[in-house]
N, C-alpha and C positions, 0 to 999 in steps of 0.2 A: 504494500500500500504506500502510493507516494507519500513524500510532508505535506503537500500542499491538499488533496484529500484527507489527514488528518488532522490538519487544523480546519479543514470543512466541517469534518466530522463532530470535532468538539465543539466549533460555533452550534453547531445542532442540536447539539445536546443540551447547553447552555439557552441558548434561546427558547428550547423548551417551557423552561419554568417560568415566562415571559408570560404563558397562557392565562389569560383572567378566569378564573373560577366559574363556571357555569349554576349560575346562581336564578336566573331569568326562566320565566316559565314560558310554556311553548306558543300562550299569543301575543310574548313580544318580543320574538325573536321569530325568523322567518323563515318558510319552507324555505327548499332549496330542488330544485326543480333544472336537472343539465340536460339539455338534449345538445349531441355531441357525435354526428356521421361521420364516416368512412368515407376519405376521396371527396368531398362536396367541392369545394372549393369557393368560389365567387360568384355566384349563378343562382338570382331572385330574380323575381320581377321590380319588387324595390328599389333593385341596384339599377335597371332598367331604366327607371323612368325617370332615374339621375342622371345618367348617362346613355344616353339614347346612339343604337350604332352599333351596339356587339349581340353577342347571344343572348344578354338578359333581354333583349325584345322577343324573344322567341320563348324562353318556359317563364311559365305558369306555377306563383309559390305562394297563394293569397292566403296563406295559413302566417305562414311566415312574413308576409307583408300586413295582415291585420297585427300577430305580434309586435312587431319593430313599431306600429304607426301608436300602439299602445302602451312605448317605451321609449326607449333610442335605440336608433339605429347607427350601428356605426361604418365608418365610408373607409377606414384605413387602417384596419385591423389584419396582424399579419402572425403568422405561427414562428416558434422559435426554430424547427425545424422542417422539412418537408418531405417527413421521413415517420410512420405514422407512430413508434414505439417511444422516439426521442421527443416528437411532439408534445404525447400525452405524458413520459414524462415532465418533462417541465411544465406544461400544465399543473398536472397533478402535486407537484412540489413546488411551484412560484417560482423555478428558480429558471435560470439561463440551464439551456440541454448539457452543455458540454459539462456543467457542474452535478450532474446526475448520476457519475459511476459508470456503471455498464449499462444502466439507461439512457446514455447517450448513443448507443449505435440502437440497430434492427436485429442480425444474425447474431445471436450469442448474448442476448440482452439480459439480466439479471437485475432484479428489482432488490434497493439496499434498505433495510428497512429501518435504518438509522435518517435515515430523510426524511423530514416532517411530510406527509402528502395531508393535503385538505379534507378528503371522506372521514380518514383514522382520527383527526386531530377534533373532528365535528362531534364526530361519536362519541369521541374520549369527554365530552362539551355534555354531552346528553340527547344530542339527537339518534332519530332512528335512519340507519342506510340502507339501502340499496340499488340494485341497478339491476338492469334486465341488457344484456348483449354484451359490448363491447367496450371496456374500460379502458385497458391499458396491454396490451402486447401485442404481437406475439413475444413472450419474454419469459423469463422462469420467476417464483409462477407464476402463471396468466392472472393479472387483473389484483394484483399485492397491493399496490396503493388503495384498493379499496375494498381491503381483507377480502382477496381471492372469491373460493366458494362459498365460503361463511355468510357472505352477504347477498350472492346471487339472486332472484327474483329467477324461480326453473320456470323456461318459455313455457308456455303452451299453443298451439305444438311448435312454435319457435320455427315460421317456413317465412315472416319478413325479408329476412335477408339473401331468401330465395325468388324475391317479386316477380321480377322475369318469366324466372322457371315455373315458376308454381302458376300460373296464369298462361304459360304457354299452352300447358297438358292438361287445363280446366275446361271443361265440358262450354262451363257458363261464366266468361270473365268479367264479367261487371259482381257477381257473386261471388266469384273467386277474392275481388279485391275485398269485397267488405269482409270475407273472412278475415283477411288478414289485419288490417283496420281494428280489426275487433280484438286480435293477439294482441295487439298493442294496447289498449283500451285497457284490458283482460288481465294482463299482468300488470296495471299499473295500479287497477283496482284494487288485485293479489298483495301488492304490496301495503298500500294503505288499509286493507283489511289487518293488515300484522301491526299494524301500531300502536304502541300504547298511545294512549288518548293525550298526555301531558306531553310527549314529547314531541318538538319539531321534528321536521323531516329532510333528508336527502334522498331524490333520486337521480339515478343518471341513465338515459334511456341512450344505447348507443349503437346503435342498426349500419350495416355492413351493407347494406342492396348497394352504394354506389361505388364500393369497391367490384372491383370486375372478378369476373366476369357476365357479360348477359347476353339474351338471348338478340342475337340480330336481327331487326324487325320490329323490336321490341315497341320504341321511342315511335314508331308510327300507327303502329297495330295496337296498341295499346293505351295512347296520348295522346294520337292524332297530330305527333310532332314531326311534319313531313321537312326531311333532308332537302329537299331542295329550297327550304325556307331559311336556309340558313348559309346558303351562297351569300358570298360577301361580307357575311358576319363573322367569320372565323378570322380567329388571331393569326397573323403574320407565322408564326411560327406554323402554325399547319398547313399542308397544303390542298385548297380550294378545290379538292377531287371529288366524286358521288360516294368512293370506299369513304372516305374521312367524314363528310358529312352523314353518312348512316352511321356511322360509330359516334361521332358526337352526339346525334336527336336521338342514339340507345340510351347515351349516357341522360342527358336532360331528362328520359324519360324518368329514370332512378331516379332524379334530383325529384320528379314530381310526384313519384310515388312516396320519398320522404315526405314531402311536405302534407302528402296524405295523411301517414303515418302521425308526424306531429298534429294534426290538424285532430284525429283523434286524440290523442295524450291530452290537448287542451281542454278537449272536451269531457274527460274522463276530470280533469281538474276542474272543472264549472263544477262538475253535478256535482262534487265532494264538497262544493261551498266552500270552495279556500284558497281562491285565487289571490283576492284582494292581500293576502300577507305570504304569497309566493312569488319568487325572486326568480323568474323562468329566463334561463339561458341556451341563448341557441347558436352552434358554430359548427368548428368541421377539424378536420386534422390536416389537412393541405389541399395542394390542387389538385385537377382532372387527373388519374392515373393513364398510362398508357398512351403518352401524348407529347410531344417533341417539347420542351419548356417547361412541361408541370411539374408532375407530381417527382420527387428526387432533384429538383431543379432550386434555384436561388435566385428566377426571374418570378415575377406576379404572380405567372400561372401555376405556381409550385407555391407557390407562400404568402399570398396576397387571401384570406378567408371572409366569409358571409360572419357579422356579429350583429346580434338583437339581444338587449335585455329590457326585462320589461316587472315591473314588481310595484303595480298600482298604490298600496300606501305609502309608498317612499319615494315611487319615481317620476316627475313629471312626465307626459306624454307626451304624442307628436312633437318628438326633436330627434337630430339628425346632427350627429359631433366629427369630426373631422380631426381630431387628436391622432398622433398616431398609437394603436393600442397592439402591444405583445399578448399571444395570449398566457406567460404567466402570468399577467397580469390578476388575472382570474382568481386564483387564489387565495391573493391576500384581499381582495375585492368579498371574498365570500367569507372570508373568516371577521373581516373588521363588521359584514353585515349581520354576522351572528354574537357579533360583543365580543369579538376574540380579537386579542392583539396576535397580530402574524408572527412567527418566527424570523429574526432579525437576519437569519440565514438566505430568508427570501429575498430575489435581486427583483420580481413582480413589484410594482407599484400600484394601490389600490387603486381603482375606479368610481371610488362611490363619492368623492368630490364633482367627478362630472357627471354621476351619473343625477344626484340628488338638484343638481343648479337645473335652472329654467330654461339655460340659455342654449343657443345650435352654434355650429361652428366652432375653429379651433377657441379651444377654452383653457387649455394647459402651454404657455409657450415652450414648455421644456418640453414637451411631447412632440417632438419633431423629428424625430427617427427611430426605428428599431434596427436591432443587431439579430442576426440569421444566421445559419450556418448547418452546416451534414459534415458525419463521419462516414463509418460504415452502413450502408443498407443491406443490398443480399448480393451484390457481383462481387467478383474475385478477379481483382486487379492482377494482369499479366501472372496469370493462373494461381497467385494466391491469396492470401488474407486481407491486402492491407486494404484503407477506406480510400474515397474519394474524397479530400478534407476542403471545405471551403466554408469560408465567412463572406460575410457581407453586410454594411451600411448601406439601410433603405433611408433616404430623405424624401422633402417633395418633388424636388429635383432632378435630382441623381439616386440612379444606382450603381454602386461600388462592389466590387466583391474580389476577393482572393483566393485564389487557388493554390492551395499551399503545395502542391505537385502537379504540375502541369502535364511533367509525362506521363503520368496513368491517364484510363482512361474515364470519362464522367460516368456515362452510361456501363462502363462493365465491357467484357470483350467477344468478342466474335472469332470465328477461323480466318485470319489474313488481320485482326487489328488487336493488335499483343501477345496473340496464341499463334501459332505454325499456320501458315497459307493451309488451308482448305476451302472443301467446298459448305456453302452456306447449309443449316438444317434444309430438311425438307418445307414446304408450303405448312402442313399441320402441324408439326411441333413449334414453328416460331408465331402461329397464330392462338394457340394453346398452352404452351409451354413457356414462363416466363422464363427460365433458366438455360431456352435452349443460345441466346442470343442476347449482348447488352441488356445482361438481366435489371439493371437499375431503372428500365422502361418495363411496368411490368406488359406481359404477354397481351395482343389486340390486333385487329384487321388492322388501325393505322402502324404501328408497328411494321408487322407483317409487308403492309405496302410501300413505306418508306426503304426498307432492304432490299425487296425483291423488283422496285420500279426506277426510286431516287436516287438508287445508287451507284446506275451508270448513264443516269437519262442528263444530258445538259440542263435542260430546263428544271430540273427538280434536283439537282445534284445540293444547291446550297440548303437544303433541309436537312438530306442526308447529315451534311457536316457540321451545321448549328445544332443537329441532335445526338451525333454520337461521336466526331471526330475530337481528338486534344483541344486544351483550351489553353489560351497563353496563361501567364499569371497572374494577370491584371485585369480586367472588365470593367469598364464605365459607359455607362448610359446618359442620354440624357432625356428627359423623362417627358419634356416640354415638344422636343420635336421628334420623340421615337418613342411613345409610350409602350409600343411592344420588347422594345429592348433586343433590338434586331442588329444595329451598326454598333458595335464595340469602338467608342473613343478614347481606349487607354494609350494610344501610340499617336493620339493625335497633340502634336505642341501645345493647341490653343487651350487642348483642358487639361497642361499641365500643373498649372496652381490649382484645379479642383480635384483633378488624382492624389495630388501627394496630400493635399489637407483631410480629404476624405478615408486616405490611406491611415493617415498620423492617427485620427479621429478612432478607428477602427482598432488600430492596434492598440494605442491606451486602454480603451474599453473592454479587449481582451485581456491584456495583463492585469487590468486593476481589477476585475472580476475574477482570476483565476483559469482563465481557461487551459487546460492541459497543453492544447493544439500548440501555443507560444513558450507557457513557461518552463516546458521541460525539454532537455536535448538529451536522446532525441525523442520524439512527442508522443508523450504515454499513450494514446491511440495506436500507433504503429507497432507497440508491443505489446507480448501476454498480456491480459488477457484477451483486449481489446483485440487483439488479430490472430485468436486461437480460432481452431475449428472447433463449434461446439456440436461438433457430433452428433447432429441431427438431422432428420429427411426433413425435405422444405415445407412448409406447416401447411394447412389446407385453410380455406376462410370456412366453411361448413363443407358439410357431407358431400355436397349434391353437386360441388363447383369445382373444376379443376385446381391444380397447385398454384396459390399465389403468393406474390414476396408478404403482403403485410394485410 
């Protein structure tokens, strides 16, 4: 164990006893209500009508749009990794990912349970937890920060996060859905049946449908979200194909079967009469999976997330804040709103200064950037261990980011880029199989098409390369006239005074926080345990769905 994780360790310990006495009875101190998807990324109709011109004009989230319109909405709220295991870590802990231990990577994750996480610390407070899906992993073991199985809510029958599928092979799919609808409902109920009557509550509802895989077709036959409605709408990064646009309108469609989903949970929360003193959170764990920029990525579409909180006795409505918000922020945000002082260990910063003011727009001026960054996910850099390490300073302006090894590859490797020339998989396993190819993309028809079309076509070659070839060391954007983050300005002179200051910026804020990646040579990530094999086959998301990274 380094020094600098044992003086982590002992600030943890220490800040412990920080906790104010759970003294307050359960109707003045407030539910606690996380809805918290798989893959979502930035895709409301909310976001939509801010910004008119991308996909948000195209799906359908009025679940999540009456939420936000009956809280705040937030426009620049961004995850600390975009990597779904380091994510929820630091969610779940308030703290910066790389300060998580081995819940800082994905393959070989280990949950430390000397880390204050926010469910354990509520409970230890007097409320009652749990959750129904997906907390925290895939990690050992699954779902620690909020005592594992101990606290589960067991689905009934738990085929949500099979939407797709379960409505492909349905006789009657409009019946089909409200079955599912109903699971959700169903167990939320389950759980508030188990409560004692005095104590407040935590739940965390956290559903997997828009992790992939799904059924192609899906997003039309099922949504009525026709691909061809979405020519022109697609980010720079994808390319404006008919394959890519039906993989997109599959995906939206998930996005709108969640908001189904939620759209029940809320309603299971009316009929129990206890909104008015529930603090309902709604977000996501990074970007679009399986998509040249998002999801494992350190551009928007990998870390830029949907946030709505909404907690009618405390929170003014209809407002719209423009801060920029991490999501550890969350954390100490929900523990100050349960009369809990945070652990001084958390580097989160609450929110309930903006969230309780009246006012819209930037509210905090220190709230002007987040700090980002990925280790290891699930590829095996030039066929071993190590991660693909990078940070990055997000401002309004610019994006920065470092590549702390330029030679590995982002995306993970293929036959002819790190591994021995060969020939590519076949068609089915690079469309199924995320491991068979630049496994940091998980497996997908865009995928699939980008290898087997972009990659010797002139006209599509530069996707190819902005999705899986080396990256220099440096990346800057400029945010004003390339929102997609398409032209890299780090080799251009004119933006050498905002590289190095954004650089300077960057680095202080990793040293002075501790991050491994800087303060140790050479960088506790690149070694045991961080780059051991943890001797495991590649985890599955449920029964029914092929291998996925997370």
């Amino acid at each position: 164990m380094t020094p600098s994780f044992m003086h982590l360790l002992a600030a943890t310990l220490t800040s412990l006893c920080l906790l104010v006495p759970a003294t307050l009875q359960a109707a003045e101190r407030p539910n606690i209500l996380v809805v918290f998807a798989d893959d979502w990324g930035r895709y409301t109709s909310a976001y939509g009508r801010l910004e008119p011109g991308s996909l948000n004009d195209v799906v359908q989230t009025p679940h999540f749009d009456r939420l936000a319109a009956s809280g705040v909405l937030m426009t620049h709220a961004f995850v600390s990794s975009p990597s779904c295991t380091p994510c929820r870590s630091a969610l779940l802990s308030g703290q910066h990912f790389y300060r998580t231990g081995r819940g800082a990577i994905l393959l070989g994750a280990q949950w430390d349970p000397q880390i204050p996480a926010f469910p354990l610390l509520l409970e230890a407070s007097g409320y009652h937890i749990g959750y129904t899906g997906k907390v925290w992993g895939p990690g050992s073991p699954a779902n620690a920060p909020f005592g594992a199985q101990r606290t589960a809510v067991k689905p009934a029958p738990g085929q949500f996060n099979n939407f797709s599928e379960f409505l492909s092979v349905a006789t009657a799919p409009e019946a089909a859905k409200q079955q599912l609808l109903n699971e959700v409902a169903g167990n939320f109920r389950t759980f508030l049946s188990s409560r004692p009557a005095e104590k407040p509550f935590l739940y965390w509802w956290g559903p997997t449908n828009t992790h992939r895989s799904w059924i192609p077709g899906s997003g039309k036959r099922f949504w009525n979200i026709n691909p061809d409605s979405l020519k022109g709408k697609l980010p720079r990064h994808f390319p404006d194909v008919p394959e890519v646009r039906e993989d997109v309108a599959d995906y939206l469609g998930e996005v709108q079967a969640f908001d189904a989903g939620l759209g029940a949970l809320l309603q299971a929360l009316d009929d129990s009469g206890q909104r008015e003193n529930t603090m309902v959170i709604v977000s996501g764990d990074h970007g679009i999976p399986g998509m040249p920029a998002g999801k494992c990525n350190l551009y928007d579409l990998g870390t830029r997330v949907s946030l709505a909180v909404a907690w009618p006795a405390q929170i003014p409505g209809q407002r719209i804040i423009d801060d920029f918000v991490s999501l550890p922020d969350l954390a100490p945000t929900i523990l100050e709103a349960a009369s809990l002082t945070p652990p001084s260990v958390m580097t989160g910063k609450s929110l309930l200064p903006l969230l309780r003011s009246s006012a819209n727009g930037q509210l905090d001026p220190a709230r002007d950037h987040v700090i980002i960054g990925r280790e290891r996910h699930v590829a095996r850099a030039r066929a071993d261990l190590l991660p693909y390490p990078q940070r990055a300073l997000r401002t309004r302006d610019f994006l920065y980011i470092r590549n702390f090894a330029p030679e590995r590859w982002p995306m993970g490797v293929a036959p002819g880029f790190g591994l021995p020339p060969g020939p590519m998989p076949p068609h089915d396993q690079l469309d199924s199989n995320t491991f068979a190819a630049f496994a940091d993309m998980d497996a997908s028809p865009t995928r699939t098409w980008l290898i087997e079309h972009a990659l010797n076509s002139t006209e599509y070659h530069p996707w190819f390369e902005h999705a899986f070839a080396q990256r220099p060391a440096e990346e800057l954007y400029d945010l004003k006239s390339d929102p997609d983050q398409w032209i890299n300005l780090a080799a251009d002179p004119n933006f050498t005074p905002v590289r190095e200051e954004l650089s300077q910026r960057l680095m202080h804020i990793l040293t002075t926080t501790g991050d491994p990646r800087v303060i140790t040579q050479p960088a506790a990530f690149d070694l045991p345990p961080f780059s051991s094999d943890p001797e495991q086959e590649p985890r599955k998301k449920n029964p029914q769905k092929p291998a996925a990274a997370n």
